[in-house]
C-alpha positions in Angstrom: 17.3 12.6 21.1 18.2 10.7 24.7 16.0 10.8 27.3 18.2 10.0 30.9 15.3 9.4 33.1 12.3 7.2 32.8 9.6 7.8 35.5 8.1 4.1 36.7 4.3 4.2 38.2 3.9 2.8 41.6 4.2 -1.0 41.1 6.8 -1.3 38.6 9.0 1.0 40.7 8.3 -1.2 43.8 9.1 -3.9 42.0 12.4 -2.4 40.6 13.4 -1.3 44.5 13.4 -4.6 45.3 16.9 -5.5 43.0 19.6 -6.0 45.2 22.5 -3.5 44.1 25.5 -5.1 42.3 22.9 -7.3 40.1 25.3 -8.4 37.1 21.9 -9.9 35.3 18.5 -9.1 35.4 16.0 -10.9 33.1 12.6 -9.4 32.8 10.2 -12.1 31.9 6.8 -10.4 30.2 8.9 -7.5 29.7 6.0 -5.4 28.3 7.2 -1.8 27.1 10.6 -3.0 29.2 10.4 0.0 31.8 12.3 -1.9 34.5 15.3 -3.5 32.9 15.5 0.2 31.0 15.2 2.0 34.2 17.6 -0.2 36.3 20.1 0.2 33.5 19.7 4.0 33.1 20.7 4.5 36.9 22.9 1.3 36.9 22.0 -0.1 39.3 22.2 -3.6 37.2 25.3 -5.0 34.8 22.9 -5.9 32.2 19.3 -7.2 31.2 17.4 -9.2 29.5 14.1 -8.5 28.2 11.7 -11.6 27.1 8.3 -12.1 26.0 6.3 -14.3 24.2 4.7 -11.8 22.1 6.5 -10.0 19.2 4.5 -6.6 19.6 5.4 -6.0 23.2 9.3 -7.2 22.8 9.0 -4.2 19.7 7.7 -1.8 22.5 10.7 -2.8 24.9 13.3 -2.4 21.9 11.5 1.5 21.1 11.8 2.0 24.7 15.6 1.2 25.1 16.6 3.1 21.7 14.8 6.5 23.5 16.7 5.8 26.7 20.2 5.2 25.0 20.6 1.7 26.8 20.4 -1.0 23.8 24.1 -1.9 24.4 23.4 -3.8 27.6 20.0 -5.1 27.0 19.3 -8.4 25.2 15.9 -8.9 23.5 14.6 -12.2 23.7 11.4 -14.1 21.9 9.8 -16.9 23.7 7.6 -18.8 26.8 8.5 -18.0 29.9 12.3 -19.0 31.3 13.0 -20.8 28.5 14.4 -18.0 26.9 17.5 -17.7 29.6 20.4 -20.2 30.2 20.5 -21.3 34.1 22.7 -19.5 36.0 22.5 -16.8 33.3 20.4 -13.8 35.2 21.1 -13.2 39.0 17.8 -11.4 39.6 14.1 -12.6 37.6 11.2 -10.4 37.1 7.8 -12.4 36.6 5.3 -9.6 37.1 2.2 -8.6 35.2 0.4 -11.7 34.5 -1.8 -14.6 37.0 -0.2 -16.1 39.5 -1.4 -19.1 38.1 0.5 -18.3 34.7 3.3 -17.6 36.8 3.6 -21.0 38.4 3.5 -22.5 34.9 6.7 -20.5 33.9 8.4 -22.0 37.4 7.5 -25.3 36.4 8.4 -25.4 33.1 12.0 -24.5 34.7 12.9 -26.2 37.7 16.6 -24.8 37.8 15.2 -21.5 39.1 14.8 -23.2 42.6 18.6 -23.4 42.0 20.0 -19.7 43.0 18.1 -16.6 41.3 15.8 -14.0 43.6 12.6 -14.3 41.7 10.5 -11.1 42.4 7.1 -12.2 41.4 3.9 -9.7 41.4 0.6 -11.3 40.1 -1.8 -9.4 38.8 -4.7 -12.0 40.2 -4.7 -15.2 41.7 -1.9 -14.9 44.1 -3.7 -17.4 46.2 -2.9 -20.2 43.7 0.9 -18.9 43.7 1.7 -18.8 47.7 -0.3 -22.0 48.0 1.8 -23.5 45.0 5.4 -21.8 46.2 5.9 -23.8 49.3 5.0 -27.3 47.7 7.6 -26.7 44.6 10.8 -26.1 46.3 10.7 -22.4 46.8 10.5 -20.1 50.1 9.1 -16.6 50.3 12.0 -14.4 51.7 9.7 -10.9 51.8 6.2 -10.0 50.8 5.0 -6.0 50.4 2.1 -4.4 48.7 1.6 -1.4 46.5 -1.2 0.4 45.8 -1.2 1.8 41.9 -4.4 3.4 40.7 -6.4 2.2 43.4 -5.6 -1.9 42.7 -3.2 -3.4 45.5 -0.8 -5.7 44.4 1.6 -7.8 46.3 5.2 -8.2 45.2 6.9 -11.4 46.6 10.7 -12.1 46.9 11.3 -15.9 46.3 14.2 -18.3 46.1 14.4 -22.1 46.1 14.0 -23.3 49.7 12.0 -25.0 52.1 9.5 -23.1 54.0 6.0 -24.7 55.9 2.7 -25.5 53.3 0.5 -21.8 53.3 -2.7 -22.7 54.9 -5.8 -21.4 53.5 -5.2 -18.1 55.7 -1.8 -17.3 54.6 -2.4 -18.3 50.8 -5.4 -15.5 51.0 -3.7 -13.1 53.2 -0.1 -13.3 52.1 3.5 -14.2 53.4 5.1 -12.1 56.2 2.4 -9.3 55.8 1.4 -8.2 58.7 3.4 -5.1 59.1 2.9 -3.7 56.0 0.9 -0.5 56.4 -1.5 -1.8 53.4 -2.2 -4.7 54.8 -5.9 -3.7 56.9 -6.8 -2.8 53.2 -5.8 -5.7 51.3 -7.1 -8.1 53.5 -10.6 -6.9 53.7 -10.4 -6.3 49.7 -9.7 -10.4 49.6 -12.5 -11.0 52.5 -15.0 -8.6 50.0 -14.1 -10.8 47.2 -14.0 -14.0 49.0 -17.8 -12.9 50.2 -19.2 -12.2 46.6 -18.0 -15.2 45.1 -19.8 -17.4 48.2 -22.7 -15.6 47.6 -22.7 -16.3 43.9 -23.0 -19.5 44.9 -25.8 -19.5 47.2 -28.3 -20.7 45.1 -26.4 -23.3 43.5 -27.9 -27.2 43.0 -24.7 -28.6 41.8 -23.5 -30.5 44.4 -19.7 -29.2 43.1 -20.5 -25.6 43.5 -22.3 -26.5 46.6 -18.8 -27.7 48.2 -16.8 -25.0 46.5 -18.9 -22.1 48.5 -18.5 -24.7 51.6 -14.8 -24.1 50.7 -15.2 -20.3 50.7 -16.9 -20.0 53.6 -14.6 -21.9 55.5 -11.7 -19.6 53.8 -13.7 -16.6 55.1 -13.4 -17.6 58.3 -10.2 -18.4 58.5 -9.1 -14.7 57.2 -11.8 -13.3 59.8 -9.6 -14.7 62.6 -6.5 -13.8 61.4 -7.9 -9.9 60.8 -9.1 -10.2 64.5 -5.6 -11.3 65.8 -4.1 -8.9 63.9 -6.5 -5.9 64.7 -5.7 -7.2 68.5 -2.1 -7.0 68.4 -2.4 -3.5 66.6 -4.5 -2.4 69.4 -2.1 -4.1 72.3 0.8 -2.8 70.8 -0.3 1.1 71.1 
């Protein structure tokens, strides 16, 4: 029996709103149980998909998954690392979500023809620091930034294409690209100043003159953010 509707929890459908309508290609990259490519399909709202990963068990779980939901004509299954998987120029619309943003810079270096046309809709799962700090520096510019809250975790979602935009300073790399009016943002940044604060404190103690510098480098982080949560609490207030 068909199923004809596949309900997506809070990130993955945020991260599915962001494909542009008329998407002839849309590779999912760490596809998991392949909920987006499945969904997109079912409403279609994309041409046709691609679904990758670099495990066996999961790509199994996206196959299951597109057999239920009727859509296996239009949806490629694909074993392997990261982009090497697609042709360039093949998909119009990438999906790299679920994983480090560290992990996620690998993928993008490993392929340096994506700075060559796709949207890239990236959403790590930690460590988006290291990805907006790495983004800039690589040949790629952030076009939008949004969060979503799903099961009490926020999690940004970033639209990205090759381009040139200005290095993220410490601030920005922590706080995020083009956030400000995002009605999570008051809670996401103090969840990063919380973390920021723990870690520094971990270090507190520390004799090795490494991990003496590395909390000099968080607390000079935490300030940074500090200011920019005051300027943006001020405009807040100034603008009712």
């Amino acid at each position: 029996m068909l199923c004809h509707e596949i309900v997506l929890g809070p990130r993955l459908r945020a991260i599915a709103a962001l494909v542009p309508e008329g998407c002839r290609c849309l590779a999912d990259i760490g596809a998991d149980h392949g909920y987006i490519p499945v969904s997109l399909l079912l409403e279609g709202r994309v041409g046709r998909a691609v679904a990758a990963d670099i495990g066996a068990p999961p790509l199994d779980h996206a196959r299951r998954t597109a057999r239920v939901y009727g859509v296996t004509e239009n949806l490629d299954f694909r074993l392997g690392d990261g982009l090497s998987v697609l042709e360039p120029g093949e998909a119009d619309v990438i999906v790299i979500a679920g994983m480090g943003g560290d992990a996620i810079t690998e993928i993008l270096a490993a392929a340096p023809w994506s700075r060559a046309g796709p949207l890239l809709l990236l959403q790590p799962m930690s460590k988006a620091e290291v990805l907006r700090s790495w983004l800039p520096l690589n040949g790629y510019a952030a076009l939008h930034e949004e969060l979503v809250q799903d099961k009490g975790v926020l999690y940004p979602i970033l639209s990205v294409r090759g381009g040139e935009m200005p290095p993220a300073g410490d601030a920005q790399a922590w706080g995020g690209f083009l956030l400000e009016r995002d009605p999570l943002y008051g809670l996401y940044i103090t969840d990063r100043l919380l973390r920021l604060r723990r870690a520094a404190a971990g270090l507190e103690r520390a004799r090795d003159p490494s991990m003496a510098e590395k909390r000099k480098k968080l607390l000079d982080v935490i300030a940074q953010l500090e200011e920019r949560k005051g300027e943006w609490e001020r405009a807040g207030a100034a603008g009712h």
